[in-house]
Each structure stands twice: as C-alpha cells, then as structure tokens.
ZAMARGU-4260 file (C-alpha; in steps of 0.2 Angstrom, whole numbers, plus 5000, padded with zeros to 4 digits):
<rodrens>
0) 5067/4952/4727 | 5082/4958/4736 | 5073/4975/4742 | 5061/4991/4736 | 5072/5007/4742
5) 5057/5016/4740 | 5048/5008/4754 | 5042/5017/4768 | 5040/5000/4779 | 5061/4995/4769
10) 5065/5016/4775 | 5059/5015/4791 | 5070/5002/4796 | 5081/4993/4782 | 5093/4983/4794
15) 5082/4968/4793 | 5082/4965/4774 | 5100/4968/4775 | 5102/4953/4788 | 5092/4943/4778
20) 5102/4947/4763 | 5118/4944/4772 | 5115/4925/4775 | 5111/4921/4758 | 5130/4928/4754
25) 5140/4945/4754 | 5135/4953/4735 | 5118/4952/4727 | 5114/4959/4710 | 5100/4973/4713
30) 5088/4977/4697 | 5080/4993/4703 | 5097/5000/4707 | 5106/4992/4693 | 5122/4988/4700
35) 5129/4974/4714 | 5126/4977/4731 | 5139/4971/4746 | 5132/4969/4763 | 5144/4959/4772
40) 5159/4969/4783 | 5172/4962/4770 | 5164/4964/4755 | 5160/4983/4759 | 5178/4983/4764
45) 5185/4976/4750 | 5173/4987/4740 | 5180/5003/4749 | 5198/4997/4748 | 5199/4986/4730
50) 5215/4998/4720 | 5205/4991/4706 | 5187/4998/4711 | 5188/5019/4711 | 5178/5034/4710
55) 5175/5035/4692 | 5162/5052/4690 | 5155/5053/4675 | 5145/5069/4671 | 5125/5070/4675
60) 5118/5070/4657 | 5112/5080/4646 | 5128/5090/4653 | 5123/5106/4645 | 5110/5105/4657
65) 5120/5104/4672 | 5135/5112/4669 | 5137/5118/4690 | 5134/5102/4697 | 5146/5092/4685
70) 5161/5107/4688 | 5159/5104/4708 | 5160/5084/4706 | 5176/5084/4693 | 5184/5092/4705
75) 5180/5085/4719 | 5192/5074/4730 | 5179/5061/4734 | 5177/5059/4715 | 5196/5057/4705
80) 5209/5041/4708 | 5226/5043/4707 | 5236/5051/4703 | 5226/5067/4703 | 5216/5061/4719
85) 5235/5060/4727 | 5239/5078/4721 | 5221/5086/4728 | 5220/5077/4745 | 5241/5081/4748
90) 5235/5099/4747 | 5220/5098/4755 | 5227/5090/4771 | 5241/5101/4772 | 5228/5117/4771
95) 5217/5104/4786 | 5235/5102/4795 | 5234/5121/4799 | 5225/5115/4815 | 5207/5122/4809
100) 5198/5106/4820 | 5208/5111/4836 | 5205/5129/4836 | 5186/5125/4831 | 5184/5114/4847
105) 5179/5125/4861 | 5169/5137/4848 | 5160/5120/4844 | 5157/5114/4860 | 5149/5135/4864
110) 5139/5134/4848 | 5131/5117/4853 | 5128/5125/4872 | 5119/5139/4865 | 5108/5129/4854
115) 5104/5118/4868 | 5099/5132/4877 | 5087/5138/4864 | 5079/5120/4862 | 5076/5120/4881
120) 5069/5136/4879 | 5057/5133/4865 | 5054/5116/4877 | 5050/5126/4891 | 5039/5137/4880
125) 5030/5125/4870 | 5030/5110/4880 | 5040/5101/4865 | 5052/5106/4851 | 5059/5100/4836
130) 5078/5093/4841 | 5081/5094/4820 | 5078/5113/4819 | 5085/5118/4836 | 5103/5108/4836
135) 5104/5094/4823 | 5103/5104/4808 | 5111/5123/4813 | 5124/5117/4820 | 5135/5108/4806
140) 5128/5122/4795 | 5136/5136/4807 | 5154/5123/4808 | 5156/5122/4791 | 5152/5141/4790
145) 5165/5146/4803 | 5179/5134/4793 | 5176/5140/4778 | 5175/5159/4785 | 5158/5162/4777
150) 5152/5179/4781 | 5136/5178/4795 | 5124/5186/4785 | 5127/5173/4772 | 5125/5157/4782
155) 5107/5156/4781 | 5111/5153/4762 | 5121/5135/4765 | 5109/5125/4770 | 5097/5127/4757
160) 5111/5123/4745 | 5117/5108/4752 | 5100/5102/4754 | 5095/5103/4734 | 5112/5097/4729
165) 5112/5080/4739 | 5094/5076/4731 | 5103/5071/4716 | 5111/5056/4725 | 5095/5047/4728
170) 5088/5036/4713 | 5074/5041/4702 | 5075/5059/4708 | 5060/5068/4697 | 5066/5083/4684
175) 5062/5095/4694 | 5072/5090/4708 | 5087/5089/4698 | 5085/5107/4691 | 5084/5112/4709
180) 5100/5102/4713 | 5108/5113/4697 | 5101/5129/4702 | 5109/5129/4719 | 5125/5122/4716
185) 5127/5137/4703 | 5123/5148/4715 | 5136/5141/4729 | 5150/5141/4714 | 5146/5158/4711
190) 5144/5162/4730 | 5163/5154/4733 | 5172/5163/4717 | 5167/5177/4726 | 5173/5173/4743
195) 5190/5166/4736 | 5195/5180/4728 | 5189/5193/4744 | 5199/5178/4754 | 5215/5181/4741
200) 5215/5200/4741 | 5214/5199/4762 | 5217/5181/4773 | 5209/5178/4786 | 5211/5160/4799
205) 5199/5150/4789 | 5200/5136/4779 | 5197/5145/4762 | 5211/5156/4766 | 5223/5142/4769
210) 5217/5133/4753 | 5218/5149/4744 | 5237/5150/4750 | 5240/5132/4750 | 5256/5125/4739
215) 5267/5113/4735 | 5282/5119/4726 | 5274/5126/4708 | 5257/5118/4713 | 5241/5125/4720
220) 5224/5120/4720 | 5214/5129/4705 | 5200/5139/4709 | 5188/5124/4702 | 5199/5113/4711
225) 5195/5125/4728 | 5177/5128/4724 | 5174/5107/4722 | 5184/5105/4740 | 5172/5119/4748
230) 5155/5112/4741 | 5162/5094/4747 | 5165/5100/4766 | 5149/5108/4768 | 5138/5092/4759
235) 5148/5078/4768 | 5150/5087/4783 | 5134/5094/4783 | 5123/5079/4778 | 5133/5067/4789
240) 5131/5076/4804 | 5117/5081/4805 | 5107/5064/4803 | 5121/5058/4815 | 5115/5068/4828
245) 5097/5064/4823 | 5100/5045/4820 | 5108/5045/4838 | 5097/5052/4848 | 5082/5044/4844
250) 5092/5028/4845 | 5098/5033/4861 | 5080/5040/4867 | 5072/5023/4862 | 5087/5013/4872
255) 5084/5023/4888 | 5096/5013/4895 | 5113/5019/4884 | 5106/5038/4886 | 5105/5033/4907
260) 5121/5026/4905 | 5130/5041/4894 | 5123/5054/4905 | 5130/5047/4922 | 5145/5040/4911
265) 5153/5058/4902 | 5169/5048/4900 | 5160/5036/4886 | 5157/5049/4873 | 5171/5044/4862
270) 5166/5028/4861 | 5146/5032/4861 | 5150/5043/4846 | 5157/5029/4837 | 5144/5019/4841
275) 5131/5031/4834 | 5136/5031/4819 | 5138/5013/4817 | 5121/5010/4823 | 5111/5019/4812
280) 5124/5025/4797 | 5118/5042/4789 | 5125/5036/4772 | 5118/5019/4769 | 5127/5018/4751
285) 5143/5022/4742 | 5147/5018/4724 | 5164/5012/4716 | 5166/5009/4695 | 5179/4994/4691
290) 5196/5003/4681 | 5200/4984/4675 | 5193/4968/4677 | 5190/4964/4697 | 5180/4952/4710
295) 5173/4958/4726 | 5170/4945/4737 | 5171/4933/4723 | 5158/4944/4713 | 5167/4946/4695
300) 5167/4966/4688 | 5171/4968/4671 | 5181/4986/4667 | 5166/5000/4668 | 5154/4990/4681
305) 5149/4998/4694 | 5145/4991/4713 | 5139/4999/4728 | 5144/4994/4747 | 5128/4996/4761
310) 5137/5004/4771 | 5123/5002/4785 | 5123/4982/4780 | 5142/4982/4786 | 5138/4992/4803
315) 5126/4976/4808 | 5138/4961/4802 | 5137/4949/4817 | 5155/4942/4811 | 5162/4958/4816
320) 5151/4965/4831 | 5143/4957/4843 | 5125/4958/4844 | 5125/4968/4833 | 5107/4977/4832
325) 5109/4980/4851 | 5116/5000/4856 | 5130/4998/4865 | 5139/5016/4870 | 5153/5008/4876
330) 5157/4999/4860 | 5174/4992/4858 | 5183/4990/4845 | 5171/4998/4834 | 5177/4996/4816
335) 5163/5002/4807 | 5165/5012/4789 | 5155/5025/4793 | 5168/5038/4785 | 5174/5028/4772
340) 5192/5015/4771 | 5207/5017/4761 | 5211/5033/4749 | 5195/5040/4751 | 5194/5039/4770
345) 5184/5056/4775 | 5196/5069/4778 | 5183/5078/4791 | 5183/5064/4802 | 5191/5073/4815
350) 5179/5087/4814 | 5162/5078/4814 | 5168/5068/4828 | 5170/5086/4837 | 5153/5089/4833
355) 5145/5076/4835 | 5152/5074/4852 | 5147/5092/4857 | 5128/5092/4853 | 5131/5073/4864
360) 5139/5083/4879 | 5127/5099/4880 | 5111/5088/4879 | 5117/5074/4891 | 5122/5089/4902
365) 5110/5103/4903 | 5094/5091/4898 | 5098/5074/4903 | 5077/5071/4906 | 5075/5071/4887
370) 5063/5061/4882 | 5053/5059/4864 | 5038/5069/4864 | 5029/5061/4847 | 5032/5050/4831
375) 5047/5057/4822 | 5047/5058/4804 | 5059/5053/4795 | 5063/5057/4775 | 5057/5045/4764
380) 5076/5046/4753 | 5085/5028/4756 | 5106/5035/4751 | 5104/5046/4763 | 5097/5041/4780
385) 5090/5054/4791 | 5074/5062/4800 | 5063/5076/4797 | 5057/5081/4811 | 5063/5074/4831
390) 5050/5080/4843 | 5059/5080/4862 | 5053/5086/4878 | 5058/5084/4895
</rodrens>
C-alpha cells in the first residue's frame, strides 16, 4: 500500500508516509490515483522540468456536459506546451510587467492591516475568532479583485466561484460536485466577457485592461485566451494563498518558538515566507502527461502516461534540507517547488509572496500574543491542502 488519500489520519498529516515512501526510492506506482507518484527532490524536479513530460489537458468528459470548465482550461497557461504556451505566457508577462505587484504593495500591506484589525476586534469581542474568515480567505480574494479591476460590489462573487471550480481537481469528486464546478465557472466566464468588453470600451490600471491592450505585433490574446488567464489568477492565487497563510500560522503557532523568533526578528519575513510554504505546501500534487517516450528518475513513461510529482514529498527531502520536518524561518537556501520549476513556473510568485508576507507583518505586528484557541479543522481534500476553520485568540 503506498497511501489512502482519503484518510483523515493520511490528511491530517501526510509527511510521514511520504518519508517512508521516499526511502524505498523516488517513484512508486499508486492504484487508487492511477498514475506514478515522485516523492524525492529530483524526481519532482525532473518531473516539473522533463521537455518531454508537459501539460497535456484533455477535456472533462462527457464534454457536452462541461462545456465552461473545459473552455477555461484549453486556454489556460498552466495547461498548453509549446509553442502555444510560449506565445500566451510572452503576453501575459508583458501585460504582469506593467508593474501591477509593485503598485499593489502598500494597498496589500493596508488591506491585510484592516483585516487584522477586524480579527482583533472580533477577538476582543468574542474571546476567539476564526483566522480563515477574518484574513486568510478575504484577503487573496480582495488582491485578485483589485488586479483584475473587479468591481466592489462584485467581489463577494469570486470566492464562491473559485471554490466549486478547484473541487474538480480532487479525485473521486461525486456528480454533484462536478456540476457545481460547471455552474460556476459558466457563471465567471460569463461574468469576465462582460467586464472585458466594459475594460475595452473604457481602461482602467488593472490587469484585464492591460491584457485587453496587450500585443505583440499582429498578435493579442483572444477573449478565451483572456477569460482562461483571469480564471487561472484568481484559482492559483486564490487557493494558494490562502492555505499558505492558513498552513503557516498553525505551523508557526504550534512552533512558538519560530513565531517568538519572527515577531522580535521583522527582518526574516522573506525567508519565513519561504519557509511557509515549504513546510506545509498548499498543493501537494501536480500532474505531467509524457509527449514521447521518457524516464523520471529511472521510471520508464511510455507517450500518453501520466505521472504526478508530491509536491509536499519534495519540501521534506532530507537530501536537500536539513532537518527537514523541523520549522525553521530563517531557512536558507530554501529551494522548495512550491510555485512550480521550468516553463510553468507560477507567474504570480511575486504577488503571493506580497501577500503572504503582508498578512505575516500585521499579525506579528499588531497581535503578536496570538495563540490557537481550539482544534482547527482542516478539509478533508488531499490535492489541495488547507484548513477550515483556524480558531485564534490572544
């Protein structure tokens, strides 16, 4: 048995059966998720990097009945090769390179201020309160908002999309699930045609405007092209970020000595984010399909197989970082592949580390006797890795 996804004693903390799994060798054949799994450094590595291993997407079937959530992933970045991939993230970056992470800093590091405030408030109030409904969860929803130039009054929508959409990454999601999954993402293509063409008729400073405008000679991205690099920011920054800071600070509140040491030490927030999300990594897997015969790790691929690098295995490799289950928030080098490697190296990075370090900075600042003030719950999905609920209180 190498290990059941689905249980709660495997969700609750996987990183043991991943060690255990790593000294018997870097790839193991998994039945219940039918496909090779890597778990050592190198073989996520060479899984993230192999020219020969890509993003392959293949529509959700019966496509008649998911005709929205299909569109967004054709066109997504995260899901072509070369040489279309090369096309889309040249104009992409280009529209990024408009200096959207820079004047989004100190509105970031305001938002995750006022947030805090409200979460010591409720504290204050209530004796406890939820660290995922005051901060963890509003905040990447309101970044990705501002970037895209999402209206106020329609922010509340976001979340709820991204939510039912990521569902459908987990395995063995029931039907109902993946007809929620295809409601939404009909509703945020439909919501996004909209605010492209109000974006075209009038610009604004956001990123939708820039992609709108966006071009290389002849070339432009199409409006599918757009709608699919919209839906991707807000579900990888989204998702990502928020069980980063959730991940984090339970890790950090349950090592009181890395909190004590980040909250008299400011100056080691850079490297404390990093370490975040190496210590607990909010995406545990990430899938590659072979183009033509391949080995990972001297696993053999045959054209069409497909094989999945732990993401969260790597972050605890002892050959790469020392002690490796221990929280360290001075961590240096810390080459985890929490955004990804090679072509398909998250083009948010920047961003989330922004945010990420914000919500760090205002609660190390303005609450820095934070402590846990019950049992967290955490979701019971196993791809993506996050809480429920974080109960704090000072």
């Amino acid at each position: 048995m190498v290990f059941d996804s689905g249980d709660p004693d495997f969700l609750a903390d996987p990183y043991p059966a991943f060690a255990a799994l790593r000294e018997r060798g870097p790839v193991h054949w998994h039945g219940g998720l039918g496909l090779p799994v890597a778990v050592s450094h190198a073989a996520c590595s060479e899984v993230l990097r192999n020219r020969s291993a890509g993003r392959i997407w293949t529509d959700k079937t019966p496509a008649a009945s998911f005709p929205a959530f299909n569109l967004l992933h054709r066109n997504s970045l995260l899901e072509t090769e070369p040489p279309r991939h090369t096309r889309l993230r040249r104009l992409i970056s280009a529209a990024f390179a408009r200096g959207h992470t820079g004047r989004l800093q100190p509105w970031v590091r305001a938002v995750a201020g006022r947030m805090t405030g409200s979460l010591a408030a409720a504290i204050e109030a209530e004796g406890s309160a939820d660290l995922l409904e005051h901060l963890a969860a509003p905040l990447p929803v309101e970044v990705i908002a501002e970037l895209l130039g999402v209206p106020e009054a329609d922010r509340a929508r976001l979340q709820p999309w991204s939510n039912a959409i990521v569902k459908m990454y987990e395995y063995g999601l029931p039907p109902e699930g993946e007809a929620a999954a295809e409601r939404a993402a009909a509703e945020f293509v439909a919501y996004l045609r909209e605010l492209a063409a109000a974006r075209t008729r009038e610009p604004g400073e956001d990123l939708i405007s820039d992609l709108v405008a966006e071009r290389d000679g002849a070339d432009r991205l199409t409006g599918d092209e757009l709608v699919g690099t919209a839906v991707l920011l807000l579900m990888a920054g989204h998702e990502a970020t928020v069980n980063v800071i959730g991940n984090g600070v339970l890790a950090l509140l349950t090592h009181r000595d890395q909190w004590e040491r980040l909250v008299a030490s400011p100056g080691l927030m850079p490297t404390a984010v990093e370490e975040l999300i190496r210590f607990d990594a909010p995406l545990q897997l990430f899938e590659r399909t072979a183009t033509e015969p391949t080995s990972v790790a001297g696993h053999e691929l045959a054209a069409g197989d497909r094989i999945a690098a732990l993401l969260g295995a790597a972050a605890r490799d002892p050959a790469v970082f020392g002690e490796p289950d221990r929280l360290d928030v001075g961590r240096s080098p810390n080459p985890h592949l929490g955004f990804g490697a090679g072509i398909h190296y998250c083009v948010g990075a920047p961003l989330a580390r922004v945010e990420i370090a914000a919500a760090l900075e205002a609660l190390t600042t303005r609450l820095p006797g934070l402590r846990l003030a019950g049992r967290p719950e955490r979701r019971q999905e196993f791809v993506i890795r996050g809480l429920r609920t974080l109960p704090v209180t000072v």
